[in-house]
N, C-alpha and C positions, 0 to 999 in steps of 0.2 A: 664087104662090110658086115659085121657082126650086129645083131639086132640085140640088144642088152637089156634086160628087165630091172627095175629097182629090185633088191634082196628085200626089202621091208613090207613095201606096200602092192609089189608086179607092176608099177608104171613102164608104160616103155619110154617115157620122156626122160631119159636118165642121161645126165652129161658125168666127165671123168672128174672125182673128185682130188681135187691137187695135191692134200695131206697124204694122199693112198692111191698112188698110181694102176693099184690091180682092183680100188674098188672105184664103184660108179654106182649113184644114186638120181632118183630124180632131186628137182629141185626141193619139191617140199620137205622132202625127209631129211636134204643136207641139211636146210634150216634148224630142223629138230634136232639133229646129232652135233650141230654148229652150239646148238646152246647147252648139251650136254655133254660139250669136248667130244674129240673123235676120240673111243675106246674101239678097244678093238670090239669087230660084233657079234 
């Protein structure tokens, strides 16, 4: 198992996000890119 850090914030609480199978965020940060549409980052 790969230990994965958020790209934004370095959370290590980061689940796979469904729009972007190669990317993974924690949860607070999905919320914020949730309301600014996923762009690319």
């Amino acid at each position: 198992m790969t230990w994965l850090i958020c790209p934004i914030c370095g959370s290590d609480q980061v689940a796979k996000v469904a729009t972007d199978p190669n990317l993974y965020l924690c949860k607070s940060c999905k919320k914020k890119i949730k309301k600014n549409q996923l762009k690319k980052l």
